[in-house]
Every structure is written in structure tokens, then in C-alpha cells.
N, C-alpha and C positions, 0 to 999 in steps of 0.2 A: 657257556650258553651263548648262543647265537642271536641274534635281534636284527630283524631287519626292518626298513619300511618299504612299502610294497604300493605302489602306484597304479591303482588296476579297480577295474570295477568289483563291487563285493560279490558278484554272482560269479567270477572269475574268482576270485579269490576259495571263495566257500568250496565251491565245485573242484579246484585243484586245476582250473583247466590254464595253466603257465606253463613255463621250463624255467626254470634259475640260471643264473650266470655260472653256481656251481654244478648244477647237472651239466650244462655245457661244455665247462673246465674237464670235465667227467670224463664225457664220450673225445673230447679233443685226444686226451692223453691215452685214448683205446680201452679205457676202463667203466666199466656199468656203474650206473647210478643205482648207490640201495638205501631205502630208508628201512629204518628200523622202526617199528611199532610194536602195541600190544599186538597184532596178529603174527609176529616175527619179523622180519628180514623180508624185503620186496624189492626187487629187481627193476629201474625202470633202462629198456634198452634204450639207445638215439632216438630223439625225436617224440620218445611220449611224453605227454606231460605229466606231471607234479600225479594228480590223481587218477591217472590211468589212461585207459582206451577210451571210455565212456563219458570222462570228464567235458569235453563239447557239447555233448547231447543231456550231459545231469544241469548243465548251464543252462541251458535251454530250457530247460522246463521250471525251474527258481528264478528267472531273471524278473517276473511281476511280480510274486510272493515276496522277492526283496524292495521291489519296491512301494508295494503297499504299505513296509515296516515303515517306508519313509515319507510317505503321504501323510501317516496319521502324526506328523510331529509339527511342528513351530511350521509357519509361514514363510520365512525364513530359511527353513529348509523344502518344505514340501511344493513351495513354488520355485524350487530353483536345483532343481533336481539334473544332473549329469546325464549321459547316456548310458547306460547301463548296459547296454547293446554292442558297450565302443569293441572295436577289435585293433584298437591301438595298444602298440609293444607295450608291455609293463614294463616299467621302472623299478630298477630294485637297488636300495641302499644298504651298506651295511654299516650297523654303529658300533660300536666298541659299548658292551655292556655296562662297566663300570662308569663308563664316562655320561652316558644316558641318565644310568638310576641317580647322579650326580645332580645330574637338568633335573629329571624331574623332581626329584627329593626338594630342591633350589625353589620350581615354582610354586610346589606343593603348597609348600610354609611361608610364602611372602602373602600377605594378606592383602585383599584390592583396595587401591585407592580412590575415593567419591570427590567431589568436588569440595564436601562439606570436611572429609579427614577421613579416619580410618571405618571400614564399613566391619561390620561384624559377619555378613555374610559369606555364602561358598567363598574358601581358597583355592576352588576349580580354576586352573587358568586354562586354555586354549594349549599350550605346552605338553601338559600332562597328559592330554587325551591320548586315548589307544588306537580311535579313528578321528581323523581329520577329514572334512568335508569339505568340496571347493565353492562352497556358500555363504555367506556373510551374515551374519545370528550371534549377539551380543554374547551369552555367558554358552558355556560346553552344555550339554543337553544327554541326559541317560536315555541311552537308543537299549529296548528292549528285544527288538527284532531288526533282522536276523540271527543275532546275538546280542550278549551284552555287552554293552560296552559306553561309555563316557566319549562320546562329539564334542571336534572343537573345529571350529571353521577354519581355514588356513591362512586367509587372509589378516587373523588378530593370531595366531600363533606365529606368525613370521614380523608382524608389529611387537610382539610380545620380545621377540629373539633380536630384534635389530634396536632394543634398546642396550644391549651387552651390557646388562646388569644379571649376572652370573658366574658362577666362582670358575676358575684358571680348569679344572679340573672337568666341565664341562662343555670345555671351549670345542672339541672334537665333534660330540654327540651334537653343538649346538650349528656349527658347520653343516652336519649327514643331514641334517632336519632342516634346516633351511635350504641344501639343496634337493632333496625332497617334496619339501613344499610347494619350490617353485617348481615341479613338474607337476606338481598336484594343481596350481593355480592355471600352468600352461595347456595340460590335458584336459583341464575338469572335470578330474577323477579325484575319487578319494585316495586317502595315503592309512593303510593298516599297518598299525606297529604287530608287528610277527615275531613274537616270543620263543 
């Protein structure tokens, strides 16, 4: 299984409308990119993106609906919202799966520290999240729209990673994700881990 993170607004993401560094690899070597799906086996020639011909134009029309999902959240995020519009290059990481579910497993289970001692609250850490946001918003936040999914800000998830309190085993995935990050902090874009 494959995992990447993917540095790109979510209405580019959702819509397909990217090319991968291996679709690229692809066409380099004279060969068609195919993805396989439940509708079978799809061809994409040079040059189209991830989800198709109409993927720029399906972008277009989601680009408010996704961000309405994010208006209606924390302050924190809804005031500090990216361009969703950007049409800067995506970023694309790839992690070594075993080494990732290693991080997260790692942040999962370490419970947060208060001032007073151990908190009994979420083991949510900024790490774990599946989207990362380049907005600054204390604990991760369940985004219900455009999907689901667990927000963590980028800026306490790469505090989180530069304290290198994590096992040897996760030292790869903890690299991908911190250089990730920091295109996520540099763009201000989101970073979606892509299963």
C-alpha cells in the first residue's frame, strides 16, 4: 500500500485535478498511466490529470462548497483559511507505510501533558491527523465536510516531530512529514495523507 502526502488545496485534491510524480515517471518512460478502479482499468494519456479531462472545471464548481465546510469550524481555522484557488505545483511525499503507522501508532498512545500532570483527555495529537492545516488551532478538530477526517495544524505537528521523541522505526515517516509540512507551512496549503 502506497501513502502519500499531498500538498495542494482540497478542491484540487477531491476533483483529481494534479499529475503525480509517478504518472510522470509514466509518460517519461513511453508508458500510459492506468489506474485501476471499481469501474475497471482507466487509461490516463500525457498530460491529463489524476481525474480526468473535466477534473479543472469539477474544481471549479467545489472550490466554495469546500470552503464553507471550513468556515463553519473553530476561529482558528475559519479565520485563517489558505487560498483554495492556489494554482501552485502540488507537493507530493511518499512515506514508507510501515514506518508512518509506526508515528502514528507512537503519537496515538502518548497521552498529553498539562501543566498540572497527566490530562485524561483526547490522545489526538497533531501527528495523527489525516489532514493537516496551515493554521494554528490548539488540539486536531473532526472536519466533517468535505470529508471526514481528523485536522491538525502544521505548525504543532512539526513542534510535535522536532521534539524526536519517537521510536528508531519511525524515524523515515517522521522525516516525509516534516518535509511535508514544511511545504505545507511554506505554500499554505494543506497536507492530505493519501492512503
Amino acid at each position: 500500500m502506497a501513502i502519500d502526502f499531498m500538498v495542494m488545496p482540497i478542491s484540487r485534491y477531491i476533483s483529481g485535478d494534479f499529475v503525480t510524480p509517478a504518472m510522470r515517471f509514466a509518460w517519461k518512460q513511453g508508458v500510459p498511466y492506468s489506474i485501476f478502479g471499481p469501474d475497471g482499468k482507466r487509461e490516463l494519456p500525457p498530460g491529463l490529470p489524476f481525474g480526468g479531462a473535466s477534473a479543472s472545471a469539477r474544481r471549479a464548481r467545489i472550490v466554495e462548497k469546500v470552503l464553507d465546510g471550513f468556515r463553519e469550524l473553530p476561529r482558528g481555522i475559519s479565520g485563517h483559511l489558505w487560498d483554495e484557488r492556489s494554482e501552485a505545483d502540488p507537493r507530493f511525499h511518499r512515506v514508507d507505510a510501515g514506518s508512518y503507522q509506526v508515528l502514528v501508532a507512537h503519537f496515538a498512545a502518548r497521552p498529553s501533558r498539562s501543566f498540572l500532570g497527566w490530562r485524561a483527555a483526547s490522545k489526538d495529537k497533531h501527528c495523527t491527523a489525516s489532514l493537516i492545516l496551515p493554521c494554528d488551532f490548539r488540539a486536531p478538530v473532526e472536519v466533517s465536510s468535505p470529508f471526514e477526517r481528523l485536522a491538525g495544524a502544521a505548525k504543532h505537528a512539526l513542534a510535535e516531530l522536532a521534539r524526536k521523541k519517537y521510536p528508531v522505526d519511525a524515524v523515515n515517516a517522521a522525516d516525509t512529514l516534516s518535509a511535508a509540512l514544511q511545504d505545507s507551512m511554506r505554500l499554505r496549503l494543506p497536507l492530505i495523507v493519501d492512503w
